[in-house]
C-alpha beads as a LAMMPS data file, in Angstrom:
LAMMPS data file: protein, C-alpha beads

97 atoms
96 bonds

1 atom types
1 bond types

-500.0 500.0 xlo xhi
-500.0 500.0 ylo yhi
-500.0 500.0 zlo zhi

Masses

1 110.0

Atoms # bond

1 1 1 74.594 398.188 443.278
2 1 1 72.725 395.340 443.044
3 1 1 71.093 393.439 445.705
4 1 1 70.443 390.113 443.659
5 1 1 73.116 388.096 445.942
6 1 1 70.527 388.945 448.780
7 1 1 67.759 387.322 447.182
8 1 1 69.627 384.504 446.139
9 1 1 71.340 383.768 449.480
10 1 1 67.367 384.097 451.025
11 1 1 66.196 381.755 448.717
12 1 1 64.370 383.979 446.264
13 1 1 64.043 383.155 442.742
14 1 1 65.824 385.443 440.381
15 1 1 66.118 384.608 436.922
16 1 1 68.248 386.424 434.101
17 1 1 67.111 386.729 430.871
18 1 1 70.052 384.808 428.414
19 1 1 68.981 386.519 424.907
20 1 1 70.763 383.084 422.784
21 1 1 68.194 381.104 424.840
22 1 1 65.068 383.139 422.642
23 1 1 64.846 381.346 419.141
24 1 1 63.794 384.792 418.080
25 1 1 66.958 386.794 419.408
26 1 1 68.175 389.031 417.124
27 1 1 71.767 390.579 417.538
28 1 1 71.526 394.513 417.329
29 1 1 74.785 395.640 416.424
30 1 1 76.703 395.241 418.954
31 1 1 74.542 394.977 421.584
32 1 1 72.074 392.516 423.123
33 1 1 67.994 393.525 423.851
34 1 1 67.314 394.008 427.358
35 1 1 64.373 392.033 428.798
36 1 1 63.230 395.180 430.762
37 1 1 59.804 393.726 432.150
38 1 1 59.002 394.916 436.113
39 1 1 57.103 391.982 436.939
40 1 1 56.137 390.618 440.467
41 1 1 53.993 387.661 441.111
42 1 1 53.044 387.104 444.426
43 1 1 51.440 383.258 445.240
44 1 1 49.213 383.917 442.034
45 1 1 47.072 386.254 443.920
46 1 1 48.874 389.928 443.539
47 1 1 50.808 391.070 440.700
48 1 1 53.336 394.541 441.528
49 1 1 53.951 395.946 437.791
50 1 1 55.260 399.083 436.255
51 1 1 58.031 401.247 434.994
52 1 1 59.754 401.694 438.353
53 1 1 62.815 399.581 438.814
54 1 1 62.992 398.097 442.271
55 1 1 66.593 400.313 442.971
56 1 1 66.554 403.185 445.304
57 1 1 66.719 405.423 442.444
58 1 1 63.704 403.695 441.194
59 1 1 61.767 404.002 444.768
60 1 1 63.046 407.708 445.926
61 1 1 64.293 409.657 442.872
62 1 1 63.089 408.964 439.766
63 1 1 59.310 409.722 438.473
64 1 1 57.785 406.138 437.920
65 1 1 54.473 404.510 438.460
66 1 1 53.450 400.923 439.983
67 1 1 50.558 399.087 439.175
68 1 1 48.621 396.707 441.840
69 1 1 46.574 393.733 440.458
70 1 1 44.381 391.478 442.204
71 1 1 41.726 390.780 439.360
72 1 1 42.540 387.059 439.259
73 1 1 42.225 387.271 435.722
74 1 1 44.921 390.247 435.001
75 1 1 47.019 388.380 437.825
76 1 1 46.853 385.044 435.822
77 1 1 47.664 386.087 432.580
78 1 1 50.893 387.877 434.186
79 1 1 51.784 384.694 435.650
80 1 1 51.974 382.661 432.795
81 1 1 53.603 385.375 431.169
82 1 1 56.543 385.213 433.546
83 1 1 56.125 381.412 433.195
84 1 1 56.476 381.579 429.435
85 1 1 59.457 383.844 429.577
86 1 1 61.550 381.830 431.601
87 1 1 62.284 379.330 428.857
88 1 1 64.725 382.088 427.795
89 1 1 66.172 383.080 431.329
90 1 1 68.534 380.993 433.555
91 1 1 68.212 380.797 437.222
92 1 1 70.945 382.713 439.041
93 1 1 72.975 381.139 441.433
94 1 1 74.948 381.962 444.871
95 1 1 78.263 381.243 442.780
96 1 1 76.873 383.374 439.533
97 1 1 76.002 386.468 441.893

Bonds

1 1 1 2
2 1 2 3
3 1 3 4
4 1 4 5
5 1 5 6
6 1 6 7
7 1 7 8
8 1 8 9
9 1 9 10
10 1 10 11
11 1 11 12
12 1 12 13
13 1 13 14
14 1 14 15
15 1 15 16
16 1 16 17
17 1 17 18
18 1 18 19
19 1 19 20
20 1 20 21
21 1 21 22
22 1 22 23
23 1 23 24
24 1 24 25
25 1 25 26
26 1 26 27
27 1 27 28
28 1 28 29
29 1 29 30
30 1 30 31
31 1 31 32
32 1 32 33
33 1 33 34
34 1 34 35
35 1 35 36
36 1 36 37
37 1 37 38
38 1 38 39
39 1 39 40
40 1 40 41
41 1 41 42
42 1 42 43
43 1 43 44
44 1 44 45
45 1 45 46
46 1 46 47
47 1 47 48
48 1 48 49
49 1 49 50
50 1 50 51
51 1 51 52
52 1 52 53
53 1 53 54
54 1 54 55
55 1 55 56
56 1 56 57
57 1 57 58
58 1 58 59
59 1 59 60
60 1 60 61
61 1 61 62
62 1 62 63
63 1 63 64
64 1 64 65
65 1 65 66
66 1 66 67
67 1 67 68
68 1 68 69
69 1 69 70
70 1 70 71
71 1 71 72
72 1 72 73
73 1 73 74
74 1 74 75
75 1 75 76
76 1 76 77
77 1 77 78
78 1 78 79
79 1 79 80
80 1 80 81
81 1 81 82
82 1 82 83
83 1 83 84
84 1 84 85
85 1 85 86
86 1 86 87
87 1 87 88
88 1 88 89
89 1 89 90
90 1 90 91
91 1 91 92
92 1 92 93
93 1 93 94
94 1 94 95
95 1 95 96
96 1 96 97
């Protein structure tokens, strides 16, 4: 179900989050953590965040909540969050998609 081929083809960004890339990744059994942030910076001046995954599920069924920031401040610090936590994602691809 998911649309990340779209973005990729259209020349959006979308990065994947490659746990052996985080000095501090820890196996869990047999399993690998999840990034699981819902993040979206928008040219540093808007950031979209909360629990709802951007799915149709995640828009129509399920009970989530979004978040809207435009204190420059807030929308900062979530920037250079994203900016720090692509040193442990890799930058998918129209052939990885």
């Amino acid at each position: 179900y998911s649309k990340i081929h779209k973005l990729v083809e259209n020349n959006v960004p979308v990065w994947r989050y490659s746990p052996a890339l985080n000095p501090h990744y820890n196996q869990k059994g047999l399993y690998e953590p999840f990034m699981h942030h819902k993040c979206i910076c928008i040219d540093r001046e808007l950031v979209v965040t909360g629990s709802a995954n951007l799915t149709r599920a995640g828009q129509k069924d399920n009970i989530e909540n979004i978040n809207i920031l435009r204190d420059a401040q807030a929308v900062n610090e979530h920037c250079e969050e994203i900016q720090r936590l692509k040193k442990y994602c890799t930058e998918c691809k129209a052939h990885d998609v």
